[in-house]
C-alpha positions in Angstrom: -18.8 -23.7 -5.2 -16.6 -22.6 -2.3 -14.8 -25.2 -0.8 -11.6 -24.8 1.9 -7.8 -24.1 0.4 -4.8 -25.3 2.4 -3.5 -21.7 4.0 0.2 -21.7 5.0 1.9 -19.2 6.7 4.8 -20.5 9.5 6.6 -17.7 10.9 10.1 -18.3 8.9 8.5 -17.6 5.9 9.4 -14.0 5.1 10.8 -12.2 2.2 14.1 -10.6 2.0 12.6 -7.3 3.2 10.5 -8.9 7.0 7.4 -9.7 4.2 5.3 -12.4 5.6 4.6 -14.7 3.4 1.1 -17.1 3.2 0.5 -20.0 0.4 -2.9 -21.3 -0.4 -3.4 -24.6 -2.6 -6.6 -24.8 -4.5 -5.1 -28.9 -4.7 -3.7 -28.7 -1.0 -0.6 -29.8 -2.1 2.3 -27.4 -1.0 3.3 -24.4 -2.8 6.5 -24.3 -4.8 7.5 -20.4 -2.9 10.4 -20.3 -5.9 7.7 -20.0 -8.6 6.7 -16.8 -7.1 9.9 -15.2 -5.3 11.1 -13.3 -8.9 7.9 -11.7 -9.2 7.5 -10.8 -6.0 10.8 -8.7 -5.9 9.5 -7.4 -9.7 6.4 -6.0 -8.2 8.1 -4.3 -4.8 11.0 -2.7 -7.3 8.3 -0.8 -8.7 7.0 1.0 -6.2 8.6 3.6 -3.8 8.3 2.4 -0.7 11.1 1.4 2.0 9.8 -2.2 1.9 12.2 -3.0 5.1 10.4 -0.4 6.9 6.9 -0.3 5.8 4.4 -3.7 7.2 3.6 -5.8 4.6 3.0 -9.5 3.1 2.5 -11.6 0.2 0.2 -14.5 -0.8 1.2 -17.2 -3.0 -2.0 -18.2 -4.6 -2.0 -21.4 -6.7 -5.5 -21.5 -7.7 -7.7 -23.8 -9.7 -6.7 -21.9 -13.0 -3.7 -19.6 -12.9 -1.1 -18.9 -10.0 -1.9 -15.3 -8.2 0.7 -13.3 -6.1 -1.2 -10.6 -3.9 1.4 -8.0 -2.3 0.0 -6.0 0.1 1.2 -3.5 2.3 -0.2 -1.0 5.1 0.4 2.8 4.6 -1.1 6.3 5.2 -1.6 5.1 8.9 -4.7 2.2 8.6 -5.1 1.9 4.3 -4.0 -1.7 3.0 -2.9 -1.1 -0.8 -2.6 -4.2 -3.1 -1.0 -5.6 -6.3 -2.5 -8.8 -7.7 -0.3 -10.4 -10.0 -1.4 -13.8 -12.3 0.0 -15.6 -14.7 -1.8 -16.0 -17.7 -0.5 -17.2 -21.1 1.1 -13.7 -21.9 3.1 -13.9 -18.8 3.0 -12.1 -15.1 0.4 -9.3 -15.3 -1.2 -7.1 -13.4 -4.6 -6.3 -14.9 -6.6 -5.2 -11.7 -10.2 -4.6 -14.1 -9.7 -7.9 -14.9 -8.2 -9.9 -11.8 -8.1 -9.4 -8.3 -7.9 -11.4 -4.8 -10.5 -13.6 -4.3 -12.6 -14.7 -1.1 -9.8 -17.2 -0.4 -7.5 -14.6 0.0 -9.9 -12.6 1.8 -9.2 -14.7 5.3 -5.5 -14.0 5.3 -6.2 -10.3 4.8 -8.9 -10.7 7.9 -6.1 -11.8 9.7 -3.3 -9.4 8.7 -5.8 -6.8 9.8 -6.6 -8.0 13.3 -2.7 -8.7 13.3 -2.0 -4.8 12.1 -4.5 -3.3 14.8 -2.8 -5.7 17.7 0.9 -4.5 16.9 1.0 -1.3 14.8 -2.4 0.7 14.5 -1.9 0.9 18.5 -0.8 2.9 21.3 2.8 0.7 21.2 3.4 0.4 17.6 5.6 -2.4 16.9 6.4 -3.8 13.4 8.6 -6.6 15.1 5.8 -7.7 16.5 3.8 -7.4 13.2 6.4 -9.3 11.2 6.0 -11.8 14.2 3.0 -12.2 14.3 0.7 -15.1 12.5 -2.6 -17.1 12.5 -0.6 -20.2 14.4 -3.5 -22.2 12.6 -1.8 -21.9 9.5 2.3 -22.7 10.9 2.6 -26.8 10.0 4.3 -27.1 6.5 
């Protein structure tokens, strides 16, 4: 049964590259961001992509039953690729026929895209603005 996660995303929280980065609590308590931050730069260093140029952001998910880390970033001028990673007994893995983001995840995506269409898929693209840009719902710690 769906019931509301704890979203965090105050604008100071970025990745060494201008990622934005969200949590969500399935308990509501805060996120331990550490946990996540090797992955994270596991994940990017396989893919060529000039992370410092190209909009992106991360979710640190710790759900009900394993932690998830969604990367997503914006490319090919309006497509929003992904890479879900969870931790499951064997380790990180990325196994998208087996997990993906979930509806949880789905209203920080919502948001990134209203954000990406306001600042960069527009007639003043700005990915300052992007990287500085957030649901202000979701700044307290």
């Amino acid at each position: 049964m769906f019931r509301p996660r704890t979203i965090r995303g105050p604008l100071e929280w970025k990745d060494a590259d201008g990622g934005k980065i969200y949590t969500i609590s399935a308990s509501g308590l805060p996120v331990d961001q550490a946990f996540f931050l090797d992955r994270l730069k596991a994940v990017k260093q396989v893919r060529d992509l000039h992370w410092h140029t190209t909009p992106h952001f991360a979710i640190f998910h710790q759900g009900a039953s394993f932690p998830y880390l969604i990367l997503a970033w914006w490319g090919n001028d309006n497509e929003l690729f992904n890479s879900v990673s969870v931790l499951s007994e064997q380790g990180w893995v990325e196994q998208p026929q087996k997990y993906s983001f979930c509806v949880y995840d789905l209203e920080v995506f919502w948001a990134e895209r209203n954000i990406f269409v306001d600042t960069v898929y527009c007639p003043a693209p700005s990915l300052e603005r992007y990287q500085a840009t957030r649901n202000p719902a979701w700044a307290g710690l």
